[in-house]
N, C-alpha and C positions, 0 to 999 in steps of 0.2 A: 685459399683461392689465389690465383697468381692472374694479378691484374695488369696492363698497361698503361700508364699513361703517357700520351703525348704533350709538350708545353711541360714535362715536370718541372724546368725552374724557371716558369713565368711568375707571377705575382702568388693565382692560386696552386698552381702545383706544387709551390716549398712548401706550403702550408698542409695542403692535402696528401702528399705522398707519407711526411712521418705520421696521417693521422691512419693512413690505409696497414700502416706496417707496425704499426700500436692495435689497430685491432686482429693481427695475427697473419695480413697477409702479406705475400711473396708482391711485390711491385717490380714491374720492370719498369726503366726511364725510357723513351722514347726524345734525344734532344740534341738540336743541333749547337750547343755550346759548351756538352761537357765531353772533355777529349777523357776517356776511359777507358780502361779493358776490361772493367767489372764484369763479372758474369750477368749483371742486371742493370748495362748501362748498352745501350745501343742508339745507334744514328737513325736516320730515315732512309739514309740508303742503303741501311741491314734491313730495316723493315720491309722498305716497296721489292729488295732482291731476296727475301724468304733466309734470310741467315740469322734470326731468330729460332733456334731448333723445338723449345719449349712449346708446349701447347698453352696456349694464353686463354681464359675463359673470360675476361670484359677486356674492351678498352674504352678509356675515358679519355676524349679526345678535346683537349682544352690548347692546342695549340694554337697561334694565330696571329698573324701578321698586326701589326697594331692597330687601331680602331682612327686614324689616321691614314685611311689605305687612298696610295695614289690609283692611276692607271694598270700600272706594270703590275703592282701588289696587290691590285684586286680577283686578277687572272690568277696569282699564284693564291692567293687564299682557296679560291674553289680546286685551284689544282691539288693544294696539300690535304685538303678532305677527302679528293676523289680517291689519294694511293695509299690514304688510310681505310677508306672501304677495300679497296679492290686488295689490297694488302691482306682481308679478314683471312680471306682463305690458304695465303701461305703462311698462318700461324692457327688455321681451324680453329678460329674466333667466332661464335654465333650471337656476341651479344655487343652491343656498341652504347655508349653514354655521348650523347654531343653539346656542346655546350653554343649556342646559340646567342643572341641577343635581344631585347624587349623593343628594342628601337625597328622590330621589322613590323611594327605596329606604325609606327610616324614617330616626330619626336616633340618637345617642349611646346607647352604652350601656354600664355595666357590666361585662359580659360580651363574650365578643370576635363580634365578626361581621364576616363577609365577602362581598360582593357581587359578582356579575357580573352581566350584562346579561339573564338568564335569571329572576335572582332574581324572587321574587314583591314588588310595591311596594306602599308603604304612607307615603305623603307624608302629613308629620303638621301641620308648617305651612301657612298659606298660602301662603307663596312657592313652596313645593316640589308646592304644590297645584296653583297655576297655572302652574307651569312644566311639569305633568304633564297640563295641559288644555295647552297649548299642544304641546307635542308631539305630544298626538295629531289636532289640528287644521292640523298638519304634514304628518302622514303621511296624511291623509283628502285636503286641500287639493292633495297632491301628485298623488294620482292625477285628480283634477278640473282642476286649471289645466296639470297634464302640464310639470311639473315634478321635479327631482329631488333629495334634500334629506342631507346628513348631521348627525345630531345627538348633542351631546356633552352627556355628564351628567358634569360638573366637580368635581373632588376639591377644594377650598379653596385657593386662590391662593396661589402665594409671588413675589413681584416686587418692586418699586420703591417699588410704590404704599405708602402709611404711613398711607391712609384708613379699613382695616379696622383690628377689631380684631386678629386675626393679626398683621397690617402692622405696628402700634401697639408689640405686643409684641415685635417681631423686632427692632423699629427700639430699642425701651428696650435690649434685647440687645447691640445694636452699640455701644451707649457704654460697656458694661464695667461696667454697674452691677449688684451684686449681686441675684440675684430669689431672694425665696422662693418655694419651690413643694413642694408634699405629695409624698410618696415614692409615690402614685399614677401620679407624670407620669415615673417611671421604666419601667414598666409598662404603660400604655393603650399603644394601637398605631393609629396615623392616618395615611391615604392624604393626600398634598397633590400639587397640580399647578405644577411650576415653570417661571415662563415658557420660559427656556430650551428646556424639554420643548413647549411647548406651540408654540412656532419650530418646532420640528424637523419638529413633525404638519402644521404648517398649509403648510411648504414643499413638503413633500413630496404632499401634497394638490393643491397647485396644481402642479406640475410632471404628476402623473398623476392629473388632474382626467378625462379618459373613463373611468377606470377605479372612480375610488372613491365618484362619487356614486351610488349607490342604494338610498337611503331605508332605511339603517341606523344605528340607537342604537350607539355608544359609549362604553362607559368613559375617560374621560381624566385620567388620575394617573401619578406617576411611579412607576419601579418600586420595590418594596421599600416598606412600611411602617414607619413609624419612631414612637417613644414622643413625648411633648410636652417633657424634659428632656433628652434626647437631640438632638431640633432645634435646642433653646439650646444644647447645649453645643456646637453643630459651627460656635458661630463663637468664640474661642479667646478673646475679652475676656471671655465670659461665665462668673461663677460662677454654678451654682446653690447656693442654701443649705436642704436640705433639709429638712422641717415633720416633725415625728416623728409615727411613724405615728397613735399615741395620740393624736392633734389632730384627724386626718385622722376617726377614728372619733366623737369629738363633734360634728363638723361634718356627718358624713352623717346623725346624727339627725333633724338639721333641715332641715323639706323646702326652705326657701328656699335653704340653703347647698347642699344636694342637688343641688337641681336646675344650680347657678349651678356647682359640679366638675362635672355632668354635659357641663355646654358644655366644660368647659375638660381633663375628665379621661378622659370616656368616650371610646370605644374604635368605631372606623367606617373599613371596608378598604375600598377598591373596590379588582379586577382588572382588568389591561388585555390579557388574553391575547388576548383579539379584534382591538381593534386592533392589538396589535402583528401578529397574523398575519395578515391582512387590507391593512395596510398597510406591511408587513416594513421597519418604522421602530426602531431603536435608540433607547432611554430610556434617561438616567440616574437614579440613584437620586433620594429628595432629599436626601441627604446628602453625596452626590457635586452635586449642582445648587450649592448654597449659597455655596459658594466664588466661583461663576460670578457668581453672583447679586447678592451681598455683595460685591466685592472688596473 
């Protein structure tokens, strides 16, 4: 099969293109940072002018302005999704992957919640703004160019990659250096997506590609949710050293500390009951991932 991806060297596309081209297929790059003449290395403005001459059967379209999108960057995010759709047909593409985000749900909180693809959404950011314009410019655009599309709303990445914050943390984790962390992060409970898991969807996708595209939303997270001191501690270097609760309580006074544990503390499930039934794919936890992950 001779796939495209867009975003090939963002965080997940290093990781995902040698996995695509280990299981036998042809990948083209789709990326505005690699200057090449490869015969499988192309920009966006080969793509949106048709000088791709190959007939391309998926693309998987993980490209995207950062998840930090101002004003100007938010217009160009729905723009860059629009001239990957309208793009399908000058490379007579009938199947499209998009990768979305869980936050067109709401985001962190307090109190526990849990989401499935039913919930009512309520994207608070712009990233999560525009990635919830672009979806439904997805599923409009599909029935117009007669195409057929699956879209994944993404639990928070655990991989390789060290460029996120996540990443950053996991990665201080592995050296075995001691972390403080508030007795909160025994408690909150968070969905993440581990590569591994996210191999397992995208194989089994492409082996029964007549089956799975049609133009349905996704949850994509691993199974089981797990607390934020709990993830550190499932790699065996890691001490946590606990912040007494008493600390914890001065610091949510103040709404800048507030809000700044609300990223790091609060509490965001997604469900993947859908796709797993839908696509009768076996997940691992991500507690069971880590290992894999981390060796």
């Amino acid at each position: 099969m001779i796939i495209a991806v867009t975003g090939a060297t963002g965080s997940i596309g290093k990781e995902l293109v040698p996995f695509l081209k280990k299981l036998g297929h042809k990948v083209i790059k789709i990326s505005s940072s690699i200057v090449n003449h490869d015969q499988y290395i192309f920009s966006y403005d080969d793509y949106r002018n048709g000088r791709i001459t190959c007939e391309i059967e998926m693309v998987i379209h993980l490209a995207s302005y950062n998840s930090s999108l101002d004003e100007k960057n938010y217009h160009n995010e729905i723009q860059l999704t629009e001239d990957i759709v309208n793009g399908l047909s000058f490379i007579n593409c009938k199947r499209l992957i998009f990768f979305s985000t869980g936050k067109v749900y709401g985001d962190n909180s307090f109190s526990f919640s849990q989401y499935d693809e039913s919930s009512s959404l309520n994207p608070l950011c712009q990233y999560s703004k525009a990635k919830r314009e672009c979806e439904e410019l997805i599923l409009q655009k599909s029935k117009d160019l007669k195409f057929q599309s699956i879209i994944f709303r993404l639990a928070p990445m655990l991989n390789q990659s060290s460029g996120s914050s996540l990443g950053k943390l996991m990665k201080i984790a592995s050296l075995g250096i001691p972390l403080p962390s508030l007795e909160l992060g025994d408690h909150n409970q968070r969905s993440f997506i581990s590569f591994n898991n996210l191999m397992t969807v995208i194989e089994s996708i492409i082996h029964n590609s007549d089956n799975f595209f049609n133009n349905e939303i996704y949850n994509l997270c691993d199974d089981e949710y797990i607390s934020l001191n709990n993830l550190l501690r499932q790699n065996k270097k890691t001490f946590v050293i606990k912040i007494p609760q008493g600390i914890s309580k001065i610091l949510l006074k103040n709404i800048f500390f507030k809000n700044f544990l609300l990223r790091l503390y609060g509490n965001f499930v997604l469900t993947n009951e859908k796709l797993k039934r839908d696509m009768s794919v076996k997940l691992k936890t991500t507690a069971g991932s880590l290992p894999i992950l981390y060796k």
